[in-house]
C-alpha positions in Angstrom: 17.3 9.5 -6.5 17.8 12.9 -5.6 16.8 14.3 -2.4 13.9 16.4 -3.7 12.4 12.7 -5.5 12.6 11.6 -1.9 11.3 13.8 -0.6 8.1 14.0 -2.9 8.0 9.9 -2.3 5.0 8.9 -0.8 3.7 5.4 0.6 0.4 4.0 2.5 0.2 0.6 3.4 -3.1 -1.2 4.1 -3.9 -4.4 5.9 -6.7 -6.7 6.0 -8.4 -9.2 8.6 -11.4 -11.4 8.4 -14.3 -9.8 9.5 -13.5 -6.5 8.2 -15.7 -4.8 5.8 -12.7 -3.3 4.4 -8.9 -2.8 4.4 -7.4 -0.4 6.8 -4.9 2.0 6.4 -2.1 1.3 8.7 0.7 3.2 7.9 1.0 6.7 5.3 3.8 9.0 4.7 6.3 11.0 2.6 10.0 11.2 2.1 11.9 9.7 4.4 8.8 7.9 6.2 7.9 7.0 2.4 11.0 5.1 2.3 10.8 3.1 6.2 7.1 2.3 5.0 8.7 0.5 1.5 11.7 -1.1 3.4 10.0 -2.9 6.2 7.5 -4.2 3.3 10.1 -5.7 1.3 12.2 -6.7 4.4 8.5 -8.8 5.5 8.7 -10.5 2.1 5.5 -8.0 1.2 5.0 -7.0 -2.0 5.4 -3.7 -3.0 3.1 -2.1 -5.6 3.4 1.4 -7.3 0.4 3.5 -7.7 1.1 7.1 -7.6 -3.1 7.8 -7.7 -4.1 5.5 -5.5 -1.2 6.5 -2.8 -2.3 10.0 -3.3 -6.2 9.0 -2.5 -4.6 6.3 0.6 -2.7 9.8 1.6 -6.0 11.1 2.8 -7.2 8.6 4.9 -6.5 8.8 8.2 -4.5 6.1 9.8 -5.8 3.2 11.4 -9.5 4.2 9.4 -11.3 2.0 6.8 -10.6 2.9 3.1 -13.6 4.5 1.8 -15.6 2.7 -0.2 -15.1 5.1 -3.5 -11.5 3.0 -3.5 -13.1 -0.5 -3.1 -13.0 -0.8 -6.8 -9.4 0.0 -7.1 -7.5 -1.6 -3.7 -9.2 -4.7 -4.8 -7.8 -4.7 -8.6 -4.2 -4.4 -6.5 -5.4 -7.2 -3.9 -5.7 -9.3 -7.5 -2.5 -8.8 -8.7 -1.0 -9.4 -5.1 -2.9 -12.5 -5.4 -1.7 -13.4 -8.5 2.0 -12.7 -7.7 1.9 -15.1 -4.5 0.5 -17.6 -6.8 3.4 -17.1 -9.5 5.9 -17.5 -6.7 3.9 -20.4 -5.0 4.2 -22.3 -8.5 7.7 -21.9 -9.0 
């Protein structure tokens, strides 16, 4: 990866807890923040999925803030397929 691909890498993580009406954004960055966000993921056994859209959309929501219900639709077709990848690993 060259240094200008990092640099233009961009992450959001989200997390969710009963009794919200929605996930929150919890962390968001590019380049080099990007990267920490992805590592500590992946070193907490989270997956990691790759949406360049729906990162760019997460990118505008300020941390620690509800996503807004126009992304509803799509952070629960990724909440699925996290769903379904615990349940392929759980079957194993």
């Amino acid at each position: 990866m060259t240094r200008h691909e990092r640099e233009e890498r961009k992450a959001a993580a989200l997390s969710y807890k009963q009794g919200y009406y929605a996930p929150v954004v919890v962390a968001r960055g590019k380049g080099v923040m990007a990267e920490a966000i992805i590592a500590c993921a992946r070193e907490a056994g989270v997956y990691v999925h790759e949406s360049p859209e729906l990162v760019k959309l997460l990118m505008q929501v300020d941390t620690d803030q509800f996503i807004p219900p126009e992304l509803f639709r799509a952070v629960a077709e990724v909440l699925v397929w996290l769903y379904r990848m615990e349940a392929a690993v759980e079957a194993e």
